[in-house]
N, C-alpha and C positions, 0 to 999 in steps of 0.2 A: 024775712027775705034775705037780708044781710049774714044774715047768720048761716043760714045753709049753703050761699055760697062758700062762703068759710069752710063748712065742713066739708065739702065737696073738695079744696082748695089744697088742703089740709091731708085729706085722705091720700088727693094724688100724690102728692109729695112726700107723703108715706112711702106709698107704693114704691116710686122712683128712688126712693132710697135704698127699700129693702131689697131690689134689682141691683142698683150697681153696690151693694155688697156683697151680693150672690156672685155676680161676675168677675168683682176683683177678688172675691176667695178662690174662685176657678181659676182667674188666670196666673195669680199667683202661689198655685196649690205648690209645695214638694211632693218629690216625687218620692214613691215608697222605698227606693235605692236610698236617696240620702237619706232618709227617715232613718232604717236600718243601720246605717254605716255612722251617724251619728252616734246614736245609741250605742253601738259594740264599741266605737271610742271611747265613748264615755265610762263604759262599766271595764273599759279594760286599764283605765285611768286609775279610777276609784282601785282597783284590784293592785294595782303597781304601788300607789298610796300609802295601802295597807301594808303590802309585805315592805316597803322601807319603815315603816313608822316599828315593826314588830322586830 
């Protein structure tokens, strides 16, 4: 008897968890502007890098 509540207990608090990580991944998504604009910084870093070390 003990026991199923448990799992029942259990389960919801699963649940509830894997909810508010879906919603904090949503509400703190970037956006695909800075995704991009990171990225091209980055490879244009790495490239300037390169040509002082040569």
């Amino acid at each position: 008897m003990i026991a199923k509540i448990w799992k029942k207990v259990l389960l919801f608090v699963l649940i509830i968890a894997c909810l508010f990580n879906i919603v904090n991944k949503i509400v703190h998504k970037a956006s695909m502007e800075q995704e991009v604009s990171a990225s091209a910084q980055y490879v244009q870093e790495q490239l300037n890098n390169q040509e002082k070390t040569n």
